[in-house]
C-alpha positions in Angstrom: -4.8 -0.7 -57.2 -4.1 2.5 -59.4 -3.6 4.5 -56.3 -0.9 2.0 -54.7 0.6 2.7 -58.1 0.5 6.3 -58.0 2.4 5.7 -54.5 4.6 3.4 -55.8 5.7 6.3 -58.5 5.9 8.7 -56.2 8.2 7.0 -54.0 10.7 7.0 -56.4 10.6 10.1 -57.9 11.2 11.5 -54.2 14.0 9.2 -54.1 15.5 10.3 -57.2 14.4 14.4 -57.3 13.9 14.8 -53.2 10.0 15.4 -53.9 7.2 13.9 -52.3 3.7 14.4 -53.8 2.2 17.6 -52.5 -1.0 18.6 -50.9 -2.2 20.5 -53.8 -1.8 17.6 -55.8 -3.0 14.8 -53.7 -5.8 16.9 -52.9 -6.7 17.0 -56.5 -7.8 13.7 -56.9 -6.1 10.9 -58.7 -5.9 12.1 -62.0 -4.2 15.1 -60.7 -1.8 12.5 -58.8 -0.9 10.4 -61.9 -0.3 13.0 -64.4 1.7 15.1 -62.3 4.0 11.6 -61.7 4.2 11.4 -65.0 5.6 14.4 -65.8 7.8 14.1 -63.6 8.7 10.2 -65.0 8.1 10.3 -68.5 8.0 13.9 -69.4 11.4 14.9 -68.4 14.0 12.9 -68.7 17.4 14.6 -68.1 17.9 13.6 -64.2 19.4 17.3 -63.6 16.3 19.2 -65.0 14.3 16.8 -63.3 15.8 17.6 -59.9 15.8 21.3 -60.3 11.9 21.4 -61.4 11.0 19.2 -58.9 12.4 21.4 -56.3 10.9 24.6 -58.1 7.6 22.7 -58.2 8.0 21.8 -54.2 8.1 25.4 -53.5 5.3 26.7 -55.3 3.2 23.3 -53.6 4.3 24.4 -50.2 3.3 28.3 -50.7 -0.1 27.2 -51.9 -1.1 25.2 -48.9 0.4 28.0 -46.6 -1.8 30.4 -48.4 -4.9 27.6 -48.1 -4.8 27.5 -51.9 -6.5 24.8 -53.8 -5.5 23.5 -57.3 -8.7 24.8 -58.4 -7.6 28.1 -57.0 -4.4 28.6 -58.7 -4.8 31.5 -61.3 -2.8 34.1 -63.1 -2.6 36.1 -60.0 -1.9 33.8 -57.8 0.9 32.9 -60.0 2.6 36.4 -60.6 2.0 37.1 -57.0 4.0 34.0 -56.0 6.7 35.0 -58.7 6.7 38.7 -57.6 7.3 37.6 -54.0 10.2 35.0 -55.1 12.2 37.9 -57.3 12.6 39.6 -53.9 14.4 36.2 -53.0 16.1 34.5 -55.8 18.5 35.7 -58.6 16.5 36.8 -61.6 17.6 33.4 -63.6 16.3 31.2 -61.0 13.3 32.9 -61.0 12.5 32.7 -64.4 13.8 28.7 -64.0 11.1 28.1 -61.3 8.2 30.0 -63.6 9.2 27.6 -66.5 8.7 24.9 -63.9 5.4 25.6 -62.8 4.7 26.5 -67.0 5.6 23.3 -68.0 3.6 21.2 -65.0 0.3 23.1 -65.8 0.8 22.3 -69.7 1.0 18.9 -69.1 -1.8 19.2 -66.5 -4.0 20.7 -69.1 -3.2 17.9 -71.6 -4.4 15.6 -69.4 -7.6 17.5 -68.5 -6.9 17.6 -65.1 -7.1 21.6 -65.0 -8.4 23.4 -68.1 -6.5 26.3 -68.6 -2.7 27.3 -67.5 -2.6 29.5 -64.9 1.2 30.1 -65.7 1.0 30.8 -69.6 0.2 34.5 -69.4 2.5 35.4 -66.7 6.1 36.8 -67.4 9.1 36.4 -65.5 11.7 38.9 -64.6 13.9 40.1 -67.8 17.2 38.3 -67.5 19.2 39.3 -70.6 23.1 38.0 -70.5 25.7 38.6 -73.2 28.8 37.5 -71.3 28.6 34.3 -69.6 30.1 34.2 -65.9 32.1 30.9 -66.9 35.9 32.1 -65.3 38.6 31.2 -68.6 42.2 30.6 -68.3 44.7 32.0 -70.7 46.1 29.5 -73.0 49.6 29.9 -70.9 47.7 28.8 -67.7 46.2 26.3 -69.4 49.3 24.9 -70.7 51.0 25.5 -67.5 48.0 23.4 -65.3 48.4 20.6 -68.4 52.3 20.5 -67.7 52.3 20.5 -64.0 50.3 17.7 -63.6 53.1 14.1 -62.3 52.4 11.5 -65.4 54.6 9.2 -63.3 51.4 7.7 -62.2 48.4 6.3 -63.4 46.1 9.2 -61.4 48.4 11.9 -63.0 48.2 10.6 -66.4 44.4 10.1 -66.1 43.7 13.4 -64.8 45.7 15.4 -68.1 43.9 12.8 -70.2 40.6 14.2 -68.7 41.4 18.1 -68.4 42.9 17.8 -72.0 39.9 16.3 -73.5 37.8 18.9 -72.2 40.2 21.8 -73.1 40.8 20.2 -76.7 37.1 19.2 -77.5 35.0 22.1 -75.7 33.4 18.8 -73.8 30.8 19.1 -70.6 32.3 17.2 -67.8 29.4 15.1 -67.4 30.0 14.2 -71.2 33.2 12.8 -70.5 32.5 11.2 -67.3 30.0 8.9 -69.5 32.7 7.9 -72.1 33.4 4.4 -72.2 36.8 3.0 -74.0 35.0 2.5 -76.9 33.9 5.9 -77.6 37.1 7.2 -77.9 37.7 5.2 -81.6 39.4 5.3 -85.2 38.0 7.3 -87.8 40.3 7.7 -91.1 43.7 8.4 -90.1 42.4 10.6 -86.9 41.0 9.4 -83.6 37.9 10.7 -82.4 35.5 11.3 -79.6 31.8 10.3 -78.7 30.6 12.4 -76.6 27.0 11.8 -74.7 25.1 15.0 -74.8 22.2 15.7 -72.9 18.8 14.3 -74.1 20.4 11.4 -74.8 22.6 12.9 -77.8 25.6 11.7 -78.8 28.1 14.2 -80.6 31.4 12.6 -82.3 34.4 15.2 -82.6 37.6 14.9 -84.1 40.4 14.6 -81.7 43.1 16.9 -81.0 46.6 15.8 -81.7 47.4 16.6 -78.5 44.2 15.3 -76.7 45.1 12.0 -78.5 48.3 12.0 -77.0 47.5 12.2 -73.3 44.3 9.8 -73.9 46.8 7.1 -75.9 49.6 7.5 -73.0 46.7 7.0 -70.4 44.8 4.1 -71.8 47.8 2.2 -72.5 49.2 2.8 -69.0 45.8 1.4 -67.7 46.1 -1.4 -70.1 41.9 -0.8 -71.1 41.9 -0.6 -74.8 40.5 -4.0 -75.0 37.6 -3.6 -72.6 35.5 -1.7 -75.5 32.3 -0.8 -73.0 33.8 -0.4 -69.5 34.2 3.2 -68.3 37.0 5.1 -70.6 38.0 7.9 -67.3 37.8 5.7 -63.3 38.0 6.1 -59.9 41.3 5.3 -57.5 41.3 3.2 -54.6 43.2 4.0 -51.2 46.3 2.5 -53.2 45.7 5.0 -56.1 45.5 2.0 -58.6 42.8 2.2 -61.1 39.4 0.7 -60.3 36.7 -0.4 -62.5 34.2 2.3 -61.2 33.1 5.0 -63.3 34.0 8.4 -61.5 31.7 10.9 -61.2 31.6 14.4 -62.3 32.1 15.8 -58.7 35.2 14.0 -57.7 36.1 15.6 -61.3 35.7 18.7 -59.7 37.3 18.3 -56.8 40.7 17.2 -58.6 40.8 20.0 -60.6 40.2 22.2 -57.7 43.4 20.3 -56.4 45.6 20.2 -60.0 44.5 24.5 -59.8 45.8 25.0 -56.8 49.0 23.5 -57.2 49.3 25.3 -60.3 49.0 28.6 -58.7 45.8 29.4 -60.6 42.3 31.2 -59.7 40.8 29.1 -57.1 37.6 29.6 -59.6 38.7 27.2 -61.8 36.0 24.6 -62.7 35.2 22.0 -65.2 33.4 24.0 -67.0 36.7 26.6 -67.6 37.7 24.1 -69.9 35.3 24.3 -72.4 35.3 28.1 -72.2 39.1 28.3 -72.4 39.0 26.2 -75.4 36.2 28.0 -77.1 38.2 31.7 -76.4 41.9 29.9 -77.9 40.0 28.6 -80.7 38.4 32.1 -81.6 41.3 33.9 -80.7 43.2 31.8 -83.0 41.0 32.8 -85.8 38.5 29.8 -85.7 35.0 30.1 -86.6 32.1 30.7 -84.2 30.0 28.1 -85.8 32.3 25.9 -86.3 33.5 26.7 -82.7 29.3 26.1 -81.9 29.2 22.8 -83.9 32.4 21.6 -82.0 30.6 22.7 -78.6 27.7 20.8 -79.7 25.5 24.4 -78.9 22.1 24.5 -80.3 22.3 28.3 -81.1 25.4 30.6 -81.3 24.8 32.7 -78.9 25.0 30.4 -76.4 28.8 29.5 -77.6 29.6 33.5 -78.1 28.6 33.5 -73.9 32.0 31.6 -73.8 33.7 34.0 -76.0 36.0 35.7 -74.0 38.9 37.5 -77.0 37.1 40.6 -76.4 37.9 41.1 -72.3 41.6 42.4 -72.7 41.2 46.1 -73.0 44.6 47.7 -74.3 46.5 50.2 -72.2 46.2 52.1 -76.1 42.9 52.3 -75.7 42.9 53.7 -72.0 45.0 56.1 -73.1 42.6 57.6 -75.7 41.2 58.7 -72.6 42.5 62.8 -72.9 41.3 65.0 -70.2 
């Protein structure tokens, strides 16, 4: 019975994360087997960090049974060597993603007395400092430029600046967005504002732009949804490019911006995520406040919104020409 279960679970988090249970595990026994379903279940819940430790985990699984290597054989050594051998691989961040992976499983194998130390605790991953993030920003003309060349004769162009202008206006992740319903997007005072949900579960409610309020009001009335409270705020189009009742997903996000970008003449890098960095840099370059600018990005520590900080890349020609030789 409890090891139909522990097939049962595993089924579907190979469904969900693309892993099955692995040798070393089932091997274990099925203690080993349940815990390490369960860390995979009830341990970690953000679907994204789920599917990148699973795959991480997979790996590591798959070079222990190549190697003939028992859970009761992985130690510090065989770690290290298995995370030398990937930094010859893998960039240095993904590296130190897949040791926090196999970290994190061990800890929760040890709380669970299924192995009595971890293996993983002592060894350290490649040093990966970064003060700049990679995130490619958009001047605040290019962004006004993309906003403005986008048709609002239809209900697709109209929902599409509603979208890019929330993000811009609001420093919001895409996925954040994509989860809005109509209701989140509410009266507070004299100002609208948005509810954002964060990941873990968080929700974060931001004041909105005067101009974000603007597109979103012109949208939502053209879709005629401000009465259905819970139903998905942005939605797909069907082949008729009328609005459907289908929540749309952060990769068709992507691909229209890809589109708007290109039209626009602007740096085929140009992602979701440019938003919330382009808003971050105006903000700051406009004399705003990195924490507030952290508290609107709903960042846990300010460094991580300073990565976005871009007001320091434009390096004078005055400066250059300090340069006497």
């Amino acid at each position: 019975m409890e090891n139909d279960l522990i097939h049962q679970q595993s089924c579907r988090i190979a469904t969900s994360s693309s892993l099955e249970l692995p040798a070393l595990i089932r091997h274990a026994g099925a203690s080993a087997s349940r815990r390490f379903v369960e860390f995979f279940t009830a341990n970690i819940r953000n679907p994204g960090t789920r599917g990148a430790y699973a795959r991480a985990v997979a790996r590591f699984c798959r070079w222990c049974a190549t190697g003939g290597i028992g859970l009761d054989g992985v130690d510090a050594v065989v770690v290290a060597t298995y995370i030398e051998g990937l930094g010859l691989q893998l960039s240095r961040p993904t590296v130190k993603l897949h040791l926090a992976a196999i970290r994190m499983l061990f800890d929760y194998l040890v709380t669970g007395q299924v192995v009595p130390v971890n293996p993983a605790a002592a060894v350290r991953g490649p040093k990966h400092v970064v003060r700049k993030g990679k995130t490619p920003v958009l001047t605040a003309g290019e962004a006004r430029l993309l906003l403005d060349s986008i048709d609002t004769r239809t209900i697709g162009g109209l929902r599409d600046r509603a979208l890019i202008g929330l993000m811009v206006y609001s420093f919001a992740r895409v996925s954040a967005v994509v989860g809005m319903n109509v209701e989140d997007y509410f009266p507070q005072g004299r100002r609208m504002w948005f509810r954002l949900h964060e990941k873990g579960g968080r929700r974060h409610e931001v004041p909105a732009h005067h101009n974000a309020e603007a597109y979103v009001d012109e949208y939502v009335e053209a879709a005629r949804i401000g009465e259905e409270k819970r139903s998905p705020l942005f939605r797909t189009l069907d082949r008729n490019r009328s609005l459907t009742d289908r929540r749309i997903h952060r990769s068709d996000v992507l691909r229209m911006v890809k589109r708007r970008a290109r039209r626009a003449d602007l740096p085929p890098s140009t992602s979701c995520h440019t938003f919330r960095a382009t808003g971050i840099t105006a903000y700051l370059d406009n004399g705003g406040c990195l924490e507030h600018a952290q508290r609107i990005a709903a960042h846990e520590s300010a460094r991580t919104t300073k990565l976005y900080d871009r007001t320091g890349d434009t390096i004078s020609l005055d400066e250059i020409e300090r340069i006497v030789i």
